[in-house]
C-alpha positions as CSV (number, residue, x, y, z in Angstrom):
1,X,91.3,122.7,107.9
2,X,91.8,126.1,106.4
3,X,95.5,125.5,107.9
4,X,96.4,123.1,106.4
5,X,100.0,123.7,104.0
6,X,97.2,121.9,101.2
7,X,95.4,125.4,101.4
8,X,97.9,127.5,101.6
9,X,97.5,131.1,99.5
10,X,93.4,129.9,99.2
11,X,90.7,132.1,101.0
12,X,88.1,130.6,103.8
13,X,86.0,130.4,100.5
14,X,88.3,128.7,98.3
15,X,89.5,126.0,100.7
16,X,85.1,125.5,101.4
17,X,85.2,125.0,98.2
18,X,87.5,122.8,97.5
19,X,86.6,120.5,100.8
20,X,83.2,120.4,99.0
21,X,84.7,118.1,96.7
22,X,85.5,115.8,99.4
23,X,83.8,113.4,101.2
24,X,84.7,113.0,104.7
25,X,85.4,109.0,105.6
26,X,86.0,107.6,109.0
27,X,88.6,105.2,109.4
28,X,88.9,102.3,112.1
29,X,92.6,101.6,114.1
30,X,94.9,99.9,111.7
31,X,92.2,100.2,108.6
32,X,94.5,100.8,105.4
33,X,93.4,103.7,103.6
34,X,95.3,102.4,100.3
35,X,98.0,100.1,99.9
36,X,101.6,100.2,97.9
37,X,101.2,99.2,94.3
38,X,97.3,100.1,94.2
39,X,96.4,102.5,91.4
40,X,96.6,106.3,92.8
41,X,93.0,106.9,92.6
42,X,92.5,109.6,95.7
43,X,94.3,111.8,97.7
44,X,93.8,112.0,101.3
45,X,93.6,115.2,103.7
46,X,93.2,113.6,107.5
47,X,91.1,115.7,109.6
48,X,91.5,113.8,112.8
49,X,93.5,110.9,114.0
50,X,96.9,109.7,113.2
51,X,98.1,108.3,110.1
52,X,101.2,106.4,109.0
53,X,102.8,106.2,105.9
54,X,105.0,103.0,105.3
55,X,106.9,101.3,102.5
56,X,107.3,97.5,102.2
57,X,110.9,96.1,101.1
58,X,111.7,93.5,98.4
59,X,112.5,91.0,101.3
60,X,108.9,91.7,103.2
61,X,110.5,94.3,105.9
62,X,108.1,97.2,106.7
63,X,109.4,100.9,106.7
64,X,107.5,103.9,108.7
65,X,108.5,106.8,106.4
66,X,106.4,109.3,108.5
67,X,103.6,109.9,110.5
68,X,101.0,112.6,110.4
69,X,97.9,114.0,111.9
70,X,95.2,116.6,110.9
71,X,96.3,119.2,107.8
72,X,99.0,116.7,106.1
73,X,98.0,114.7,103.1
74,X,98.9,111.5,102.1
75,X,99.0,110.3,98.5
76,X,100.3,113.4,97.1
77,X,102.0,112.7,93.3
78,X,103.8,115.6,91.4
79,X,103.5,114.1,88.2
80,X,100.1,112.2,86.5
81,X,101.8,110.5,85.0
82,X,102.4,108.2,88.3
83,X,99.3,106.0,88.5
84,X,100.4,103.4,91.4
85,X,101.4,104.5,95.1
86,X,105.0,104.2,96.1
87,X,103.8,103.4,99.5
88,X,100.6,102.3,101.8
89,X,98.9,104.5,104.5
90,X,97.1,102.9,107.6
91,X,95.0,104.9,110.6
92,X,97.3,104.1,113.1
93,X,93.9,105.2,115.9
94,X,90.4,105.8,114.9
95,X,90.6,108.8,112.4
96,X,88.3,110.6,110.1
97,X,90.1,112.1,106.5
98,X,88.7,114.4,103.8
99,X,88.5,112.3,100.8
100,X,89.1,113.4,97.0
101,X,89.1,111.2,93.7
102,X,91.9,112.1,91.7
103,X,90.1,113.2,88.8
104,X,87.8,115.5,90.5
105,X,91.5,116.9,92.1
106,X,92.6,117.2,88.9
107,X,89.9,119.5,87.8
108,X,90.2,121.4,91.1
109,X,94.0,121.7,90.2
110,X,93.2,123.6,87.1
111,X,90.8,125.9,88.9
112,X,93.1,126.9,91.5
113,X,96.5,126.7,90.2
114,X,98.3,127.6,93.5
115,X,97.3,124.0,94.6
116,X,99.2,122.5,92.6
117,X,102.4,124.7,93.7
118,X,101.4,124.1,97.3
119,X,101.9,120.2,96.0
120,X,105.5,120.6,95.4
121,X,106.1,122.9,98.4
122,X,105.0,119.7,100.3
123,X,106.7,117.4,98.7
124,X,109.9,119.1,98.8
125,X,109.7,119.2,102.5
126,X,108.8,116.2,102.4
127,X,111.8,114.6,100.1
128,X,114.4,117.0,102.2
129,X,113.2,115.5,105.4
130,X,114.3,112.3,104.1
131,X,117.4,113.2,103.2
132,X,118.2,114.3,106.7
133,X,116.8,111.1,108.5
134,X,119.2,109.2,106.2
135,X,122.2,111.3,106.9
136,X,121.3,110.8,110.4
137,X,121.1,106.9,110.0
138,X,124.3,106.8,107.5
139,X,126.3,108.9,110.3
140,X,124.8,109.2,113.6
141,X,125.1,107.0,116.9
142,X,121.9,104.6,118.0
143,X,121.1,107.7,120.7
144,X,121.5,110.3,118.4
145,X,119.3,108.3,115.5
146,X,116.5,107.6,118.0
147,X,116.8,110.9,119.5
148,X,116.2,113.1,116.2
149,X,113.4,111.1,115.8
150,X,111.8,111.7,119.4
151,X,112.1,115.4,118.5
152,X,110.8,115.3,115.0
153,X,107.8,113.4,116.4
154,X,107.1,115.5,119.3
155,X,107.2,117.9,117.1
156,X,104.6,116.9,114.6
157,X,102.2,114.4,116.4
158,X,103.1,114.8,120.0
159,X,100.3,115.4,122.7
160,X,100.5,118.4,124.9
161,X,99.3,118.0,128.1
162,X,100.0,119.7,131.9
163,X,102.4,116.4,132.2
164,X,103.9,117.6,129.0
165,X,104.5,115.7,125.7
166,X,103.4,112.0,124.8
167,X,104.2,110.5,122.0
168,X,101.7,107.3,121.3
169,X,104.1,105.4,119.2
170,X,105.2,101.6,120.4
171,X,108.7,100.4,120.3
172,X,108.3,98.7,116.9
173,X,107.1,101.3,115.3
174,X,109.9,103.5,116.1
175,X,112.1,100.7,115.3
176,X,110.5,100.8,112.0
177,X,111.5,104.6,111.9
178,X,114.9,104.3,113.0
179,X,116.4,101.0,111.7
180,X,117.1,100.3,115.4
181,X,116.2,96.9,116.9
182,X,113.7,97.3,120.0
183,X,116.3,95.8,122.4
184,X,118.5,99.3,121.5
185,X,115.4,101.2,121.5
186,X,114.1,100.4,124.9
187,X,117.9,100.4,126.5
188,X,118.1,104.1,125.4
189,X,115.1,105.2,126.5
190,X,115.7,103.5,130.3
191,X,118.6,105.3,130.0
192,X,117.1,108.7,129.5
193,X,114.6,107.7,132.2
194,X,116.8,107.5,134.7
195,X,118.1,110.8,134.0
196,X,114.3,111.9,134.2
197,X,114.6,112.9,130.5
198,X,111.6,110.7,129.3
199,X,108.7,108.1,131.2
200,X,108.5,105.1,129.0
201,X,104.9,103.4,129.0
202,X,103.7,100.9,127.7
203,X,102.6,102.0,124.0
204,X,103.3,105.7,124.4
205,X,106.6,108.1,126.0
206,X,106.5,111.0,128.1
207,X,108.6,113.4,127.7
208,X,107.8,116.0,131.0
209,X,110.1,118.5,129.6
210,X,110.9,119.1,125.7
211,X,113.4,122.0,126.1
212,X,115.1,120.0,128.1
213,X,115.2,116.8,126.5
214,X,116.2,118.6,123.2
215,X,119.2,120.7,125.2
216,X,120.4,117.3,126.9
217,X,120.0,115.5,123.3
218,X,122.0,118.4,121.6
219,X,124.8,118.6,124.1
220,X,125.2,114.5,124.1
221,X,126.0,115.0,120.1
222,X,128.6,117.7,121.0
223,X,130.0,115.8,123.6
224,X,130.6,112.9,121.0
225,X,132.0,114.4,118.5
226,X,134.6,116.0,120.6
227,X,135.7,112.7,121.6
228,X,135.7,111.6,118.8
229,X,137.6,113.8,117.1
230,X,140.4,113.2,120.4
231,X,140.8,109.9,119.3
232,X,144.1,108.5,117.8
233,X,144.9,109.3,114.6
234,X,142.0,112.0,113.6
235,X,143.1,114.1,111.3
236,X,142.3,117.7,111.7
């Protein structure tokens, strides 16, 4: 857990410390950690498992905003004076998290300053990462959307095995992620399976060989916006 972007800057003895203010909790598949609208009461360091963080709409529609596994946090706030979560984060499989009451963090905060930098370093990532994703669902095709996300996930939470990468997400949930519906979802991904680029299952997908996946995913984009940009009328 020393690794983790929380600690960054701290020494083995620091970051003991600071975990010795914790208490680890397990949590069961699907268990909600906290919820949107509850008051921020404790920030959450997962040590093993997988985690998603969702927000809820006005009209009742569930958004995945991310999804994480051990050394990210959840419930990070820059400012105190935020006392309610923006959004709700559920164990998405069996997974145990180092636990912290907020005003026990706060005291650890003022003993190690660079924590509290390491905060905004995270959620600055964090914000520009969504920034991306929503130039990517403002501009991009349904492939390219779904694609970027693939990769991001891979990326962060994928498995690595001698088949090569899963990713144990279900076609909802990256419809949640994407804003595509499932029908979309599942068409492109039999499409990139017959090209051998992923093997869909059930509640996971496969993807045998990353490099490739991300070359034939970057040279797709080039190839449409070059016809695009042949089409009648564009402007140069």
């Amino acid at each position: 857990m020393h690794c983790s972007p929380l600690f960054s800057g701290l020494s083995h003895a620091q970051c003991d410390e600071v975990l010795s203010w914790s208490r680890l909790k397990r949590f069961a598949r699907n268990e909600m950690i906290f919820l949107q609208g509850e008051p921020f009461n404790k920030l959450v360091m997962v040590q093993s498992g997988m985690v998603k963080v969702t927000q809820t709409s006005l009209s009742g529609q569930e958004v995945i905003l991310r999804v994480i596994r051990s050394l990210d946090t959840v419930g990070l706030h820059a400012d105190s004076s935020v006392f309610t979560h923006a959004c709700s984060a559920c164990a998405m499989e069996n997974s145990k998290a180092f636990v912290w009451d907020y005003r026990d963090f706060r005291t650890i905060e003022a003993r190690y300053p660079r924590i509290t930098s390491n905060i905004h370093n995270i959620l600055s990532g964090r914000l520009v990462e969504l920034e991306k994703m929503f130039s990517e669902i403002a501009t991009g095709t349904a492939a390219q959307r779904l694609g970027l996300t693939l990769l991001r996930l891979l990326d962060r939470v994928g498995e690595t095995s001698s088949d090569g990468v899963t990713l144990c997400l279900r076609r909802e949930e990256l419809s949640q992620m994407t804003g595509l519906t499932v029908f979309t979802i599942s068409r492109a991904l039999a499409k990139w399976a017959r090209s051998g680029l992923v093997v869909p299952r059930r509640e996971a997908i496969l993807v045998q060989d990353l490099a490739r996946f991300r070359s034939e995913l970057s040279l797709g984009s080039r190839d449409e916006s070059s016809l695009s940009a042949q089409q009648p009328g564009h402007v140069m």
